[in-house]
C-alpha positions as CSV (number, residue, x, y, z in Angstrom):
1,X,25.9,210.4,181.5
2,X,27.8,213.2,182.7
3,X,30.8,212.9,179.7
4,X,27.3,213.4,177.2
5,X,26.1,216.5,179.4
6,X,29.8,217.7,179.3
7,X,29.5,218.2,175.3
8,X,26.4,219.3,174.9
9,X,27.3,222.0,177.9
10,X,30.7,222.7,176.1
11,X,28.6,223.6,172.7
12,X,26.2,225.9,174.3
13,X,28.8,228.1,175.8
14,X,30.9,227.4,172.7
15,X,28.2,228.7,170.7
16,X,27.3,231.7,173.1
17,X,30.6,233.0,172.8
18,X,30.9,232.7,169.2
19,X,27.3,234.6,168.9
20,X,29.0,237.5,171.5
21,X,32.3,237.2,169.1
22,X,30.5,237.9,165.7
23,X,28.4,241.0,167.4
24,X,31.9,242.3,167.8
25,X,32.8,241.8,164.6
26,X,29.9,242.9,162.7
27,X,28.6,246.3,164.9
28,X,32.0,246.9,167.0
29,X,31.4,250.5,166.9
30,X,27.5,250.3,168.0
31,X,27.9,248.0,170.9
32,X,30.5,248.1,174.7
33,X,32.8,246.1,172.8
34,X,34.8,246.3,176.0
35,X,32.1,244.8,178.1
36,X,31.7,242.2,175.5
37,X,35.3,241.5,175.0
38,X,35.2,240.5,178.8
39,X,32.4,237.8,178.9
40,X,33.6,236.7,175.7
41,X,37.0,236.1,177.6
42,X,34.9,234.9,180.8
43,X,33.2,232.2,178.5
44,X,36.4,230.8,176.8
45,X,38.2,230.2,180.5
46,X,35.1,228.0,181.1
47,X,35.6,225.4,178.0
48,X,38.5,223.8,179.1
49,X,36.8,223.5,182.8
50,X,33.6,222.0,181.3
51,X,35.7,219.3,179.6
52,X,37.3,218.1,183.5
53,X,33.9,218.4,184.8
54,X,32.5,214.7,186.3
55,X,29.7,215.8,188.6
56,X,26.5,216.7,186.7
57,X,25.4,218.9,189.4
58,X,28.5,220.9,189.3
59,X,28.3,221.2,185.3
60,X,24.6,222.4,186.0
61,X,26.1,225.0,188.2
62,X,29.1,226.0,186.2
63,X,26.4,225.9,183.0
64,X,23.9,228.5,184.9
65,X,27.0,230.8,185.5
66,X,27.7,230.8,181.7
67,X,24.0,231.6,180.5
68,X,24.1,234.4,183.3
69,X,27.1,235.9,181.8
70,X,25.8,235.5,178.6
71,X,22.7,237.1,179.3
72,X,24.0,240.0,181.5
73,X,25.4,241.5,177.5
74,X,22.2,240.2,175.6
75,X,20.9,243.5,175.5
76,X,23.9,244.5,173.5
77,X,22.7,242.6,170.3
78,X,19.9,244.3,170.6
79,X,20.3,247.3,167.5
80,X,16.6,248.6,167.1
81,X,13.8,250.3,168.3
82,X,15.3,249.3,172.3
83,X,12.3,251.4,173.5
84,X,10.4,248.3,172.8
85,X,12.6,245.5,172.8
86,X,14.6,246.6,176.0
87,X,16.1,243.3,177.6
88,X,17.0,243.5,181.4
89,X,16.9,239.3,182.2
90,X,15.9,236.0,181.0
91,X,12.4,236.0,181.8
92,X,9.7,232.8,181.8
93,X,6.7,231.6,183.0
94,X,6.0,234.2,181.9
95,X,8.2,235.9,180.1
96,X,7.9,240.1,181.2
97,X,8.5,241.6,177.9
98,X,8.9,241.4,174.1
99,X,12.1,239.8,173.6
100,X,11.8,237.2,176.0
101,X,8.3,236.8,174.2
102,X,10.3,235.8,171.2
103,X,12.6,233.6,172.8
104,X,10.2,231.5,174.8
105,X,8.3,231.0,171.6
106,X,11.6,230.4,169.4
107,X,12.9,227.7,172.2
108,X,9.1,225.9,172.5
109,X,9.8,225.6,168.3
110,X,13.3,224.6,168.6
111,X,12.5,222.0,171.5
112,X,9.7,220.1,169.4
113,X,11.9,220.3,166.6
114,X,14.3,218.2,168.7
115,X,12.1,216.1,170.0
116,X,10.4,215.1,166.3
117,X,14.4,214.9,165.1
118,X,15.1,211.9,168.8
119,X,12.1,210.0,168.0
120,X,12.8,209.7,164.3
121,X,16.2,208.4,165.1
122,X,14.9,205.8,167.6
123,X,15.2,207.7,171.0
124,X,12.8,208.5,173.8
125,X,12.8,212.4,173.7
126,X,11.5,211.9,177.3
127,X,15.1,210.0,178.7
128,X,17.3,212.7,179.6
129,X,21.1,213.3,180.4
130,X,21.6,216.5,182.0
131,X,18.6,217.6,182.4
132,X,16.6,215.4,185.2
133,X,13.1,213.5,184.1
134,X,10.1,214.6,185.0
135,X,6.9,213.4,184.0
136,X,5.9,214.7,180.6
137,X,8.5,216.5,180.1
138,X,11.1,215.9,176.7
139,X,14.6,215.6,179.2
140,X,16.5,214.6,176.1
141,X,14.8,217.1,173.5
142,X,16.0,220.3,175.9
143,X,19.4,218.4,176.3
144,X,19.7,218.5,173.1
145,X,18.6,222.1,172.1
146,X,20.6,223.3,174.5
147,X,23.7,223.7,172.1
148,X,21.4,225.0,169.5
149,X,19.7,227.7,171.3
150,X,22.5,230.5,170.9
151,X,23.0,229.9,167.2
152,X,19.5,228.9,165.8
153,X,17.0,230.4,168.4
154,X,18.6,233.2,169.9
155,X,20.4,234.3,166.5
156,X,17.0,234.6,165.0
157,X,15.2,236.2,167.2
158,X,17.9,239.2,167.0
159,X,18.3,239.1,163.6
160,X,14.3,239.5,163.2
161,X,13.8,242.2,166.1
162,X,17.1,244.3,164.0
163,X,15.7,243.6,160.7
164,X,12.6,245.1,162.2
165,X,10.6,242.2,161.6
166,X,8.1,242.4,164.8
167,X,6.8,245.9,166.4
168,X,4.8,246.6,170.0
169,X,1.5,246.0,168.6
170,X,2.5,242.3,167.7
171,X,2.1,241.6,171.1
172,X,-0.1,241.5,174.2
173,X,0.0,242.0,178.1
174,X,-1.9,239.7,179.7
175,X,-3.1,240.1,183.3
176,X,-0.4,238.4,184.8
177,X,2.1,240.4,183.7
178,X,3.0,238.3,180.9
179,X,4.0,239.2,177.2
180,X,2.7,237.2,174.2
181,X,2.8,237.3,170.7
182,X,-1.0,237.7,169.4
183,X,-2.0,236.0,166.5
184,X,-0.3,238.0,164.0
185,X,2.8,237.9,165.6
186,X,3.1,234.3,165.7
187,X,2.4,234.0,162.2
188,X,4.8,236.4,161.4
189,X,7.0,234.9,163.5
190,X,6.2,231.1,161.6
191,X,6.6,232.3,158.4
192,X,10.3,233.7,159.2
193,X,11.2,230.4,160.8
194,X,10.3,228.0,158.3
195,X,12.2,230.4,156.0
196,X,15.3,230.8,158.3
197,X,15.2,226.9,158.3
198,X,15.7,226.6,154.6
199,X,19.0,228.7,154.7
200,X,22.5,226.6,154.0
201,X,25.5,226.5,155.7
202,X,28.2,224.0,156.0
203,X,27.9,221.0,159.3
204,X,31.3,221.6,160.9
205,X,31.3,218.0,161.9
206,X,29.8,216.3,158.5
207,X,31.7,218.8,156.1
208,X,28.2,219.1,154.3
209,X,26.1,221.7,153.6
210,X,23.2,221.4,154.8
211,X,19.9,223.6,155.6
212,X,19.4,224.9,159.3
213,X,16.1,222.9,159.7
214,X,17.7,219.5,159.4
215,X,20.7,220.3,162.4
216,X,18.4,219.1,164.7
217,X,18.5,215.6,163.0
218,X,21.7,215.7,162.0
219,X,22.7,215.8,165.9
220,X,19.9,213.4,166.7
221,X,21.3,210.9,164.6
222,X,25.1,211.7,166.0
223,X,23.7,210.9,169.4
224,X,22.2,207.8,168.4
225,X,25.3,206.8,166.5
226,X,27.6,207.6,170.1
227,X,24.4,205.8,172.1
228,X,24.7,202.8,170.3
229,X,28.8,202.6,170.1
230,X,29.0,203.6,166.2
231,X,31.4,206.3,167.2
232,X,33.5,207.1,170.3
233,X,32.0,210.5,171.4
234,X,29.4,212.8,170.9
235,X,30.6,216.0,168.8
236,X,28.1,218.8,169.5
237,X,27.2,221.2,166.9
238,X,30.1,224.1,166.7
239,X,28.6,227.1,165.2
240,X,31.2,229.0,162.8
């Protein structure tokens, strides 16, 4: 249990840092490359630690202290219009503002796309790994997303708030301090992901290319495959 938790950990922080790596590359001169530089560094000293970890609580812990870090800089790949999508900390239930508007909605998306991917492959979405059961919740769909969140979730919702994709009056305030995309938004919002999911790229596992609405069920099946002793370990998606 905890060796599957380990992987999928080890690709979300993986992934984080390769998402803080190309915002260096690509807008160096726009962003505190210094600042990012460090948590990049900070990030990379935790990979080899999360592959000797064999206490899920502890790879819980050491996983909360990698999506702080990665957090604390979030704000940095944030390019446009800041007066609006200003980002200070993850936010949920409710989320307090417009960017974590967008990435609550993009994770609900990305976790029913996992789920759909588990039970096509045989798997109860509802059995989870590292993160503990509860009833009707989808343990194994968030286990699985959570590698996937920095490179398909997060990714878009940057590259549609620098693109300039959404504005202030795609969202509402509700009386409990929550922000919401209104209808509008959410279409918008649709429309870009089912178009974002159609893009190519090449599985670094696989070798294939393949479009970015079937890595869900490409990992699914990987899992299954590891689950039912086709293969030796689970490889989690490595975003390059």
């Amino acid at each position: 249990c905890c060796a599957l938790a380990r992987s999928m950990v080890f690709g979300k922080v993986y992934n984080a840092r390769w998402s803080i790596e190309r915002t260096r590359r690509d807008h160096g001169l726009r962003v505190d490359d210094r600042r990012l530089q460090e948590v990049s560094g900070q990030l990379k000293s935790m990979l080899p630690q999360l592959l000797c970890q064999v206490d899920l609580d502890s790879l819980r812990g050491q996983e909360g202290a990698a999506a702080t870090a990665y957090f604390d800089v979030f704000e940095q790949f944030i390019l446009a219009d800041r007066s609006v999508f200003h980002f200070q900390t993850r936010s949920r239930r409710p989320p307090l503002d417009p960017v974590n508007a967008l990435l609550s909605f993009a994770y609900s998306l990305l976790a029913h796309d996992c789920a759909w991917a588990l039970e096509s492959v045989g798997l109860d979405s509802y059995v989870g790994f590292l993160h503990r059961d509860r009833p009707g919740r989808s343990s194994l769909a968030l286990d699985l997303m959570e590698e996937l969140r920095p490179c398909i979730a997060d990714r878009f919702v940057l590259t549609c708030i620098n693109n300039r994709i959404f504005q202030s009056s795609d969202f509402i305030l509700r009386e409990n301090g929550g922000v919401f995309l209104n209808e509008d938004g959410r279409r918008t919002f649709l429309k870009r992901w089912q178009e974002r999911k159609k893009e190519s790229l090449t599985h670094p596992f696989l070798g294939e290319k393949v479009s970015w609405g079937l890595i869900p069920y490409l990992q699914a099946l990987l899992l299954a495959r590891y689950l039912r002793g086709d293969i030796d370990a689970y490889p989690p998606f490595l975003w390059k």
